[in-house]
Backbone bond lengths (Angstrom), bond angles and torsions (degrees), N, CA, C in turn:
res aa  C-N    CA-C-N  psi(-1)  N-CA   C-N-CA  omega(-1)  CA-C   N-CA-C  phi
1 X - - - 1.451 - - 1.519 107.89 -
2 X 0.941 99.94 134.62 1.824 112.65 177.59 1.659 115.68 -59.63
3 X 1.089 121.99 147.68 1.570 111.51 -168.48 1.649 121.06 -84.19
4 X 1.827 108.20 -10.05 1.590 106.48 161.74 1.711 96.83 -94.77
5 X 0.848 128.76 8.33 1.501 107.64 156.39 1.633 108.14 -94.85
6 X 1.660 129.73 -29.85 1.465 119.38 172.09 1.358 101.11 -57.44
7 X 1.204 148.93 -75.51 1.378 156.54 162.69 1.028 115.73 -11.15
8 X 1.481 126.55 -60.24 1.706 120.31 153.99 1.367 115.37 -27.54
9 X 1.369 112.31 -89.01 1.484 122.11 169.27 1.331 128.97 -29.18
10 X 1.427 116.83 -31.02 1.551 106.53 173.69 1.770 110.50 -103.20
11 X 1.106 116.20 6.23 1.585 117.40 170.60 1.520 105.93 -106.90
12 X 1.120 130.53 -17.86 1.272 148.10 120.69 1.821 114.34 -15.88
13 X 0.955 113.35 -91.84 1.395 131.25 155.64 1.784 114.34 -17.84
14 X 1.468 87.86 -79.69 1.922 95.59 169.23 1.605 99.12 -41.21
15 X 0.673 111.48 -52.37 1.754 108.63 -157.75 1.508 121.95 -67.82
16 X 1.371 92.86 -10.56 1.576 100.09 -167.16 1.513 102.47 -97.70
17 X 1.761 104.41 -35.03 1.336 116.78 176.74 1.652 112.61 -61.00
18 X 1.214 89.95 -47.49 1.961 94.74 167.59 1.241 123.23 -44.46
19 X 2.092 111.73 -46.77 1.536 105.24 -168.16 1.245 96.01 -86.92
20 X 1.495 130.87 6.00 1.797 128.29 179.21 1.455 111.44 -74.16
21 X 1.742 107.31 -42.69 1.207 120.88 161.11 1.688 127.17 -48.64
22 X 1.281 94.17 -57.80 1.416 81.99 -163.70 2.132 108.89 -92.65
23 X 1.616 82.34 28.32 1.843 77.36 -178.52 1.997 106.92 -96.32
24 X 0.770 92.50 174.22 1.527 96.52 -163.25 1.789 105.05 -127.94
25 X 1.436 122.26 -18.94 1.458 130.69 136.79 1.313 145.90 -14.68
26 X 1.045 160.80 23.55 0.920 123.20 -123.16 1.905 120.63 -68.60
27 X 1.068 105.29 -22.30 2.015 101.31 175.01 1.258 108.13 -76.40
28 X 1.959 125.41 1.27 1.374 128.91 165.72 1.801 108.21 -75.89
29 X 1.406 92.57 -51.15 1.175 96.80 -170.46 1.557 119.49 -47.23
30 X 1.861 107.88 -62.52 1.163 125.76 165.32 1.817 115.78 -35.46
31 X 0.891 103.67 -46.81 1.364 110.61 167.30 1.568 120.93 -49.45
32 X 1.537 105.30 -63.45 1.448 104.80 172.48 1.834 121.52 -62.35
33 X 1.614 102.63 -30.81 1.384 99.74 165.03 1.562 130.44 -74.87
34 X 1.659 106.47 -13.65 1.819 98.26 162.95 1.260 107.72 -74.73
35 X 1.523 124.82 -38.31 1.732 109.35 -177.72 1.620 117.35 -70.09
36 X 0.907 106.68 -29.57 1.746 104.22 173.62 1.605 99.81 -53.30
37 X 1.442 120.84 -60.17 0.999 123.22 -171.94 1.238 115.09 -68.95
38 X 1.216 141.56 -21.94 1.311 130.33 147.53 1.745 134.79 -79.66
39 X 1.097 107.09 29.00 1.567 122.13 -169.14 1.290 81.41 -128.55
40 X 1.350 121.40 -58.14 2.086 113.44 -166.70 1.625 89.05 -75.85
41 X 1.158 141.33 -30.02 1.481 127.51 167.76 1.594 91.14 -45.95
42 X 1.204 145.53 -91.15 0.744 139.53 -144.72 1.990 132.87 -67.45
43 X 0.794 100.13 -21.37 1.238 119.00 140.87 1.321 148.28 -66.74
44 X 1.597 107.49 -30.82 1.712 123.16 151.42 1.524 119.14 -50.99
45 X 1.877 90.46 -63.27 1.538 85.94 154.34 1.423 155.35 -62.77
46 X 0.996 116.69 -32.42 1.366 118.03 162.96 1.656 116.78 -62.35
47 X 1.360 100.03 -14.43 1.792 104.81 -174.14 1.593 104.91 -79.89
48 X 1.554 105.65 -39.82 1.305 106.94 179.64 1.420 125.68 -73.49
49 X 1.704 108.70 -23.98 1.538 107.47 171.91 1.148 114.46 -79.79
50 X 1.457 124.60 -4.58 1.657 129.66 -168.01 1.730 93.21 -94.36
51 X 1.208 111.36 -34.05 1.432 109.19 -172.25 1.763 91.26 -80.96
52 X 1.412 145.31 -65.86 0.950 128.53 173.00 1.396 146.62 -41.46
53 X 1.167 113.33 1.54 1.440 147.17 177.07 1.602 116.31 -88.59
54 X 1.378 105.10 -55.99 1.389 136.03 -159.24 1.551 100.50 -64.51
């Protein structure tokens, strides 16, 4: 993965964690905490194929 797409994905991430925070929902919240967690999924991965590469 290219490194402005890791950067996407992890401000992405921040952001979701932010609207998890400030939601008052709770199936909002949960919500915003599966996409964080699937944006830093994606970024884990790409970290690990960059290190396997390297």
């Amino acid at each position: 993965m290219r490194e402005p797409d890791q950067s996407y994905y992890q401000r992405r991430a921040e952001a979701e964690l932010a609207h998890a925070q400030q939601s008052t929902l709770k199936p909002v919240v949960q919500a915003h905490y599966e996409l964080a967690e699937a944006y830093l999924r994606k970024v884990s991965l790409a970290e690990r194929a960059e290190g396997a590469t390297s």
